[in-house]
KEZA-98064 format. One record per residue: residue in three letters; x, z, y of N, C-alpha, C, O in turn. Coordinates in pm, whole numbers, plus 50000, padded with zeros to 5 digits. Atoms other than C-alpha are relative to their C-alpha. Layout:
alaXZYXZYXZYXZY;...
END
This chain:
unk500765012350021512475129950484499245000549868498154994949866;unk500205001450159511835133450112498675010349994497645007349933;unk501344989749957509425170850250499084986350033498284980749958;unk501265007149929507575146950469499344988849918498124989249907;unk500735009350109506795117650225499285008949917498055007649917;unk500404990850110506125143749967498145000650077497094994450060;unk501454997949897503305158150235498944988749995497884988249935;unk501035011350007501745127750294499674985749867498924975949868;unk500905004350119501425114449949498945008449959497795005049931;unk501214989650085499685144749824498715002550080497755009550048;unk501574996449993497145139550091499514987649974498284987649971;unk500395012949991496825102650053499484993649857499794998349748;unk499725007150190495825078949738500364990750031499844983750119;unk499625015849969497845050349717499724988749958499924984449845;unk500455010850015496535021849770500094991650097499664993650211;unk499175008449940498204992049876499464985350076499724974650022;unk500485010149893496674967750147501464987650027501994986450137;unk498925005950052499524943650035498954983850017497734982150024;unk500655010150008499064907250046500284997749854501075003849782;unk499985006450133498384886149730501204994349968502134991350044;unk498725004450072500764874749501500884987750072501934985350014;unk498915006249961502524850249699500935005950094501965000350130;unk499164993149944503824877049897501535007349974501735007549852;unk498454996150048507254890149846500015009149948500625008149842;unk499804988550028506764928349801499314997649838499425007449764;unk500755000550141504714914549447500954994049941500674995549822;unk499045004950072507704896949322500725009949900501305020249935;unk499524997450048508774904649034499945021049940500745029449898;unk500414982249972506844942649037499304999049871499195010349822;unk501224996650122504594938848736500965006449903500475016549854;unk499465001950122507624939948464500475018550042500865027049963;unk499404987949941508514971748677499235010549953499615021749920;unk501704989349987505084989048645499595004149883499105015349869;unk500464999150108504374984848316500295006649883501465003549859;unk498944993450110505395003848021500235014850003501085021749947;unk499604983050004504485040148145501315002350111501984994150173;unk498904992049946506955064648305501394994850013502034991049915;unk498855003949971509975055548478500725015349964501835017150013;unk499414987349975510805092848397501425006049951501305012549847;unk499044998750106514325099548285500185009749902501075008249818;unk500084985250094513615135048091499194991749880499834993049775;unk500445000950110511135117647842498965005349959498155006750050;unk500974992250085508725135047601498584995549987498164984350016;unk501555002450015505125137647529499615000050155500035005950254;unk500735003449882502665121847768499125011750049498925012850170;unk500414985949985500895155347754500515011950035499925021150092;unk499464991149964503475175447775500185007450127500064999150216;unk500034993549882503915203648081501424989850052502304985849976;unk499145006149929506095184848361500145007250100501295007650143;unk499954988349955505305211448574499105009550035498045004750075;unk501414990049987503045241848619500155006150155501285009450191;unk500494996049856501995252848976498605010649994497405007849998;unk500964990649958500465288449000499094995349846497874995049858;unk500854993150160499135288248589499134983149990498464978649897;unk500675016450054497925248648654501504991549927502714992449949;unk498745007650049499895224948445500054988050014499354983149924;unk499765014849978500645189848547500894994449936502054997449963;unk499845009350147501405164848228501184990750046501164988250167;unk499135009349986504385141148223499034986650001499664976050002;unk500895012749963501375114148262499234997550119498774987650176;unk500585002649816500055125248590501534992150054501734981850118;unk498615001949909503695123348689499784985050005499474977850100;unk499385014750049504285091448542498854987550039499064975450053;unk501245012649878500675073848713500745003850170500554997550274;unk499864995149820502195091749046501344989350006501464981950103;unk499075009749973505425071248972500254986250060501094981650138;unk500275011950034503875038648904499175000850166499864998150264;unk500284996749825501775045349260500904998050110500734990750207;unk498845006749901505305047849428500404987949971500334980650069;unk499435013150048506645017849260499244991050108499944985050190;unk500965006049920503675001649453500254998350118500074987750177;unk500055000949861504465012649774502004994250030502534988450124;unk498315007550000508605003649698500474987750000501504983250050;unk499675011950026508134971949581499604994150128499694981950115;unk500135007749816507184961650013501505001950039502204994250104;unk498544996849895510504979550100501135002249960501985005750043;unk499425006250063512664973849824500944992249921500494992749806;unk499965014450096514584945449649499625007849842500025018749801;unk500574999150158512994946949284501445002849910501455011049818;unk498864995850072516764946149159500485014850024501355019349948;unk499404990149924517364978349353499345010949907499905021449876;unk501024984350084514525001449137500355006449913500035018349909;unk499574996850078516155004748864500555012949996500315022449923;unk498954994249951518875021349043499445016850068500135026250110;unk500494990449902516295046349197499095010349889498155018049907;unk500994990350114515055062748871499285013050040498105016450049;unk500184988650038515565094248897499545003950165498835013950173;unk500334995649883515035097249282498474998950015497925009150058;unk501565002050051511015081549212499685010549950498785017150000;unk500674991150077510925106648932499735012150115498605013950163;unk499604986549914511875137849160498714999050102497855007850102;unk500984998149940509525123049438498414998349943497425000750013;unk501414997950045506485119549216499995012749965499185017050046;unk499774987750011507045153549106499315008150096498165012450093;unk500384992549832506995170449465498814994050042498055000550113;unk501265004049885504185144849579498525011149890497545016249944;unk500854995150088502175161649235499365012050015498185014949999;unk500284992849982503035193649332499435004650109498695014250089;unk500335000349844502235194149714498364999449945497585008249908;unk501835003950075498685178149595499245011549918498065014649933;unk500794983350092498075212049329500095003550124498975005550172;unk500074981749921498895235349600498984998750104498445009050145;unk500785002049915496685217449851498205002649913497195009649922;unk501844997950101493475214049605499815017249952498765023649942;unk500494984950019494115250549515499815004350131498605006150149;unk500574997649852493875259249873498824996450073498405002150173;unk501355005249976490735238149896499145008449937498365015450002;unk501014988650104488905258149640500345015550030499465023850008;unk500324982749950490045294549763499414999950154498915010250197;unk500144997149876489385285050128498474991450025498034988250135;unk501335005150042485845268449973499784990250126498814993550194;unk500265011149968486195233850184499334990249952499674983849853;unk500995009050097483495213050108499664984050097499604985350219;unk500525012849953482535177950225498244990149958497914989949840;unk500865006550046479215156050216500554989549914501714985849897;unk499915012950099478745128649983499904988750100500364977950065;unk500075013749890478115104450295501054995350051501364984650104;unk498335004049922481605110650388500674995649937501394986949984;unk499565010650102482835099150095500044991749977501014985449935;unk500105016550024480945068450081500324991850132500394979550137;unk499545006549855481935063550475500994994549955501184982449945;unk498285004750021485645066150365499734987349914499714976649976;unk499905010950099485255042350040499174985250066499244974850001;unk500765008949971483255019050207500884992350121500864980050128;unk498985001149920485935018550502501084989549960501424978650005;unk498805007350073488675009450275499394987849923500114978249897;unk500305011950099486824985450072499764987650150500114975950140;unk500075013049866485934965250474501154996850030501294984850056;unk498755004950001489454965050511500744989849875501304979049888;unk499925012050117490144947250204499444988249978499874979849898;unk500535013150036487964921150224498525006349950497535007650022;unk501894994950088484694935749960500245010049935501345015549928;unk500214989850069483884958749781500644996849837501075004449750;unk499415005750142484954934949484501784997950028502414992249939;unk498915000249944488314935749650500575007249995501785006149974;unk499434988050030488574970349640500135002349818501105007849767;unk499785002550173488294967249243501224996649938501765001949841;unk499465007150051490544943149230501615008450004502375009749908;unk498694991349936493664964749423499735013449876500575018449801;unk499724986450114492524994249196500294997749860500945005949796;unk499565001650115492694977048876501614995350018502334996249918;unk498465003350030496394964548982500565015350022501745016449987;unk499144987749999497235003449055499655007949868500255018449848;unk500234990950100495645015648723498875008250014498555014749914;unk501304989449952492595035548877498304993149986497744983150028;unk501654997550027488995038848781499314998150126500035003150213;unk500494997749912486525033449057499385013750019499075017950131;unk500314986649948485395068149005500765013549948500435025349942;unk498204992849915488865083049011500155001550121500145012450180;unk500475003349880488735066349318499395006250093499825010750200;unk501094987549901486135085049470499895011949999499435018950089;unk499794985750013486745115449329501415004050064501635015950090;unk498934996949946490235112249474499774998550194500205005650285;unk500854999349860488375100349809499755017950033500435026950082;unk500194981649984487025135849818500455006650029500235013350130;unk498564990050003490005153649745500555001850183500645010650268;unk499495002149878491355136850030499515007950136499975015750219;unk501074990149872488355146450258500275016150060500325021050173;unk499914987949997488875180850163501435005950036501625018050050;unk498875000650006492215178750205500245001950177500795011350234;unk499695003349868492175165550572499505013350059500075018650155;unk500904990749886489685193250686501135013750002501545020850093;unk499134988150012491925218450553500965001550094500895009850185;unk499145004249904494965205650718499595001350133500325006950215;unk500495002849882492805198751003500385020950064501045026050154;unk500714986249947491775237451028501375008049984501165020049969;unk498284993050025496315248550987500514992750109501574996950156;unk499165011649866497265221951271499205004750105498005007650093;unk499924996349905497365231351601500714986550090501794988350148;unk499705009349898497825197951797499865000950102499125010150135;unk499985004849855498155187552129499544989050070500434980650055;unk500075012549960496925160352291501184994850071501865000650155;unk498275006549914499975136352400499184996250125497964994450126;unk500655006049903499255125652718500994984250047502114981850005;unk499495014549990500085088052854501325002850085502054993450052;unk499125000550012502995098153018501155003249921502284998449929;unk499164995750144504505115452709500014986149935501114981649904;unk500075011350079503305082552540500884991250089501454984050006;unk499485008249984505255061152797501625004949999502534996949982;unk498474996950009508565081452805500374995449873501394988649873;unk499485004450103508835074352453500054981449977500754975149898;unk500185011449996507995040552505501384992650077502004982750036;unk498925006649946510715033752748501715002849952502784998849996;unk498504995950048513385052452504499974998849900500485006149815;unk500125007450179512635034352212499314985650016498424982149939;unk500615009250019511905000652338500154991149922499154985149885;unk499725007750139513834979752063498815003749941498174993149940;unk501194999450089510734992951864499124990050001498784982649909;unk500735009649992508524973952059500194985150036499544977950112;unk499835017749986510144938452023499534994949879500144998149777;unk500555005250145507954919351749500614988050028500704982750139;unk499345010350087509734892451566498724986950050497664990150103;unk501265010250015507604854451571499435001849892500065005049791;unk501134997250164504874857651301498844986450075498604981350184;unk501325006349994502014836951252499405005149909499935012649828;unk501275002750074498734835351087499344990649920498784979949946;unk500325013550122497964819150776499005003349914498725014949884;unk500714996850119495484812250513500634991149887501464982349908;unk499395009150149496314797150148498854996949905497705000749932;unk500955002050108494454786349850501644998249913502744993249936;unk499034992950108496424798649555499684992649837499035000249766;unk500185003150124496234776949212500975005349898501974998649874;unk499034989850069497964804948972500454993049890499654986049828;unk499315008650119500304790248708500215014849966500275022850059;unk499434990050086501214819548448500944999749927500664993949822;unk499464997550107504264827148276500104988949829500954981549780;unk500235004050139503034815847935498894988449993498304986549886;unk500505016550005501104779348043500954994849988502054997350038;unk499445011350051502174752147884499934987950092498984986650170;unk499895007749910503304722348057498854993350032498514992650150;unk501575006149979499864704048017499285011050113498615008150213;unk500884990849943498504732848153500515005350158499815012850227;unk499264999949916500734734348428499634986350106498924986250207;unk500925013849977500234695148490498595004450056498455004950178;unk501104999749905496564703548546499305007450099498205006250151;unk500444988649902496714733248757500494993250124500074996450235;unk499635003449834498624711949024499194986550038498844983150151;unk501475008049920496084681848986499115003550028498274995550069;unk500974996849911493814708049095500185000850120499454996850211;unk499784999749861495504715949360500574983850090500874982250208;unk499975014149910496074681149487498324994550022498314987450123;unk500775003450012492594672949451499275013150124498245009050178;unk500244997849901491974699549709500225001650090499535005150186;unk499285002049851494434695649933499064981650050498884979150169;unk500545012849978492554655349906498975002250096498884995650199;unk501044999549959489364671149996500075005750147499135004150224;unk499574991549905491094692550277500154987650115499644988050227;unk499455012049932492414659450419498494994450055498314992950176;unk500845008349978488934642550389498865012950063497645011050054;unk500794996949934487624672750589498865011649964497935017250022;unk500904986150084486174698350349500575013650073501605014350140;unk499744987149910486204733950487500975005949904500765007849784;unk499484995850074489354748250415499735021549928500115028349833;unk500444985750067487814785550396499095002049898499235010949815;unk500725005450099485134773250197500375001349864499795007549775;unk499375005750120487334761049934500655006149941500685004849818;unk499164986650066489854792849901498845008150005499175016749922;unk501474988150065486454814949867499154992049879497964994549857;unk500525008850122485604791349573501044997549886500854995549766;unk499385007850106488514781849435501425007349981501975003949876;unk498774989049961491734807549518500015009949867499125016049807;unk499684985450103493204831049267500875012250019501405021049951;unk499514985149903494454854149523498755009950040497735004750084;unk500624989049912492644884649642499374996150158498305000850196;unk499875004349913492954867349968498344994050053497764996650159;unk500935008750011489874843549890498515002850105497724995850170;unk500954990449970487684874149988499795000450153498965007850206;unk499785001849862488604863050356500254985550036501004982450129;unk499535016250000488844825750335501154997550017501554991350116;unk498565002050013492584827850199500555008650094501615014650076;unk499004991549865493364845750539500625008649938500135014949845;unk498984989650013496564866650522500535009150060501245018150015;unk499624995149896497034877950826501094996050096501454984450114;unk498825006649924499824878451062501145006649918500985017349859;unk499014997850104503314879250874501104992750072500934980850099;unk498745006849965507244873951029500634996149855500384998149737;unk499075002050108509664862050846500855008549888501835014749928;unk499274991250057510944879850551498895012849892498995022949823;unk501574995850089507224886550408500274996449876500495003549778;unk500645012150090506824858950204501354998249906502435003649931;unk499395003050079508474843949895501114987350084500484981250170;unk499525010849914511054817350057499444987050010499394981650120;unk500585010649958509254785049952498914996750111498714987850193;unk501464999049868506014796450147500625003950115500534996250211;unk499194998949867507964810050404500004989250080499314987150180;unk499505014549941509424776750483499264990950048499414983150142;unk500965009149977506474761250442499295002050104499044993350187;unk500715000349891504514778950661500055002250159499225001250249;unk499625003249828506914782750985499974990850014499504988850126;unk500035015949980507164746250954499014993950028499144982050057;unk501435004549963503514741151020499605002150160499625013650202;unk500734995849900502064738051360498475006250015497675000749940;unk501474992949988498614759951455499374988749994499564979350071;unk500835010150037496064739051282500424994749841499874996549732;unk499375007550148498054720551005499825001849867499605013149823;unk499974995550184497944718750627501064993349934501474981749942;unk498324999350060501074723950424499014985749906497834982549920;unk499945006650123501374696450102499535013549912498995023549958;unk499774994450119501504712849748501255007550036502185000850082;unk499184989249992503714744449776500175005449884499285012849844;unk500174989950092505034757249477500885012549982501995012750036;unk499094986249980506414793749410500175002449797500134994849700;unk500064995950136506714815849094498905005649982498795012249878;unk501374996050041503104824749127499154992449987498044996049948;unk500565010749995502114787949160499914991450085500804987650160;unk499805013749881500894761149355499075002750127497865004950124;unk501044995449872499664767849710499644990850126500524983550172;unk500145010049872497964748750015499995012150143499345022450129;unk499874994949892498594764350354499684994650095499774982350094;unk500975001049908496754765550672500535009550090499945020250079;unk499714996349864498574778750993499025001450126498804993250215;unk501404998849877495744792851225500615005950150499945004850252;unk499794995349866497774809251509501525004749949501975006949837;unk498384997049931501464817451648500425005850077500185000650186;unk499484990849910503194845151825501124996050022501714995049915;unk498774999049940506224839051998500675014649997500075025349992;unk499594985050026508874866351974499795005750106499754998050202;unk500204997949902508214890152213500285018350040500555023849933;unk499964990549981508544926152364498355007950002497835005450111;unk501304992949974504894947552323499695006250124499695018550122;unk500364985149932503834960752668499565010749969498985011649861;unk500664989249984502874994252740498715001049941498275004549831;unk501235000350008499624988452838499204994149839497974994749824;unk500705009450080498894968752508500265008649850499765005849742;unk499734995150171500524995452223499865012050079500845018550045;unk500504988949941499225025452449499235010149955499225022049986;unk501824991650104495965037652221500765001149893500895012449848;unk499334993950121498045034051928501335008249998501555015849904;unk498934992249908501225048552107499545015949974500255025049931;unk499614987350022499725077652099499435009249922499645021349913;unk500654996650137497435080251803501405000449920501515008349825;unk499094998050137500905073451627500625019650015500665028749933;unk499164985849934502735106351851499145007349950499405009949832;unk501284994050074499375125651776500225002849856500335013949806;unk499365001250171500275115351397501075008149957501295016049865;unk498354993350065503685124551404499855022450025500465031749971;unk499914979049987502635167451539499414999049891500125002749797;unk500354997450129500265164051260500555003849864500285012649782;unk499225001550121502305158151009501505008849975502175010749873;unk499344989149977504625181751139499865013649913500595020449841;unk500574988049993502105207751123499665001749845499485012449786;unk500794999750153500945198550767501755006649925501955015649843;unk498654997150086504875200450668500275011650005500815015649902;unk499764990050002505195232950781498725009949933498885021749900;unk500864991750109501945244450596499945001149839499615010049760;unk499485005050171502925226550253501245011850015500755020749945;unk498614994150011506275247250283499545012949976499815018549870;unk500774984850061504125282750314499235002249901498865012649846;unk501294999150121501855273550075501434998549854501245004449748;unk498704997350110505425269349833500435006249995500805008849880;unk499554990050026506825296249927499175014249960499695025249942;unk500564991150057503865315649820499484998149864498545005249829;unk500215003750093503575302049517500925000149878502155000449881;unk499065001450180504735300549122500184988449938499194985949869;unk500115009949997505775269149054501034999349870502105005349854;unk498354996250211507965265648652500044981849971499284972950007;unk499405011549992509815236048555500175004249825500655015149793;unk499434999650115510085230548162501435007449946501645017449878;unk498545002450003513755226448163500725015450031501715020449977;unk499474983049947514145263948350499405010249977499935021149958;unk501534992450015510765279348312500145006950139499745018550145;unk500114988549821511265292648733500204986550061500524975450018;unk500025009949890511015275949059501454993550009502554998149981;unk498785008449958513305248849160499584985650118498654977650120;unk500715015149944513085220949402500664985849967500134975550008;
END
């Protein structure tokens, strides 16, 4: 498990399609993030952390590759639990660092090249999924990354995939492969009730003062007023929201139980499709909610998780195939560890 994550960080950049701060996986993650390297060895931020084949990778790549996982931990989780996971983070930023050298050196001896159009396809991709282009900013300044880091790590990627592409030897699954698995793993496909919500987010901080507190929630009463008397509530979170969210008129998507912080939670199964919560407050502030649609719990047919059924199976030889090429590409390689100066995993 620890190979295969490894693999697919070092072709990926992480970046976290997470909901805004009233979401759960953001609880309590900033105090986590901050402050540099979770690394338990120490030393200079410059210092070798490990060398791969005469390249040397800094205890500060490591320690941005850390802060990256932290990102993707704090969804799956509890925030009390990280602590506890030091040294296992360190180890897998490490491996995801090194996987990533051995692939980019393999890009450059096996001279994989990509257009610049494909680049701006991809970035342009991820930024429609987010909401804007100012959206995509916003997710990169909470991971620490440059927009043209960003793109230069876009690239990587590109070059990355083709490579992979041109070592994998897939198969096409075919739909009855896709339904055998379907009928021997159907617990999978029972989704939980979720709905669909939007919010408008009036952010209280930490360090406001009660006045200041006071008038962040007579803002938000003053537009839950206007909400009442009929003002557009998407309107109003693309004007007035201090979530990320805004960028979609508050929309959040669809979310079961066990997303969300508990007050919103509460608040928003308790809403029927249509409705608007009161004043909601959390530890990120004061929120109005807007219940747009409702799933009942239910089992996924076939026919209906079929295309992705077997884009995921498809996924899974891939990633196979990549694991077993990362592994040759290590075992042909020189890889030194401070601590030993020789390979180790």
């Amino acid at each position: 498990m620890m190979r295969m994550l490894s693999v697919m960080m070092a072709l990926l950049v992480v970046v976290t399609f997470a909901f805004c701060s009233c979401s759960k996986e953001k609880a309590e993650n900033s105090d986590q993030t901050q402050g540099g390297s979770m690394s338990p060895g120490g030393g200079s931020p410059e210092a070798m952390a490990v060398k791969v084949n005469d390249q040397v990778i800094t205890n500060k790549e490591v320690a941005d590759e850390e802060n990256r996982l932290l990102q993707q931990l704090a969804g799956q989780v509890d925030p009390s639990q990280l602590g506890q996971m030091r040294s296992l983070v360190h180890k897998q930023a490490v491996s995801n660092m090194v996987d990533r050298e051995l692939l980019r050196q393999a890009v450059e001896k096996e001279k994989i090249a990509v257009d610049q159009a494909e680049v701006d396809a991809r970035v342009a991709d991820i930024a429609e999924r987010l909401g804007s282009r100012e959206a995509l900013s916003q997710r990169l300044e909470m991971i620490g990354m440059s927009e043209d880091d960003f793109v230069h790590e876009m690239e990587t990627s590109l070059k990355i995939e083709k490579l992979l592409a041109e070592h994998s030897d897939v198969k096409p699954v075919t739909e009855d492969e896709a339904r055998k698995y379907y009928e021997e793993n159907i617990d999978r496909f029972k989704q939980p009730e979720r709905i669909r919500a939007s919010h408008i987010l009036i952010q209280v901080k930490p360090e406001d003062t009660e006045a200041q507190k006071k008038a962040k929630r007579e803002e938000a009463e003053r537009l839950l007023a206007e909400i009442k008397n009929g003002a557009d509530f998407a309107e109003l979170a693309a004007q007035y929201s201090d979530c990320p969210s805004k960028q979609r008129g508050g929309d959040l998507g669809y979310f079961e139980r066990g997303r969300m912080v508990k007050p919103f939670e509460d608040a928003a199964f308790a809403l029927k499709v249509g409705e608007v919560s009161g004043i909601v407050e959390t530890q990120f502030g004061y929120h109005i909610i807007k219940v747009t649609d409702r799933e009942e719990a239910r089992t996924v047919p076939f026919e209906e998780t079929k295309e992705g059924l077997i884009n995921y199976l498809e996924g899974q030889q891939k990633q196979q195939a990549m694991q077993t090429y990362v592994e040759q590409l290590r075992q042909a390689a020189t890889i030194e560890y401070p601590d030993t100066g020789s390979a180790q995993e």
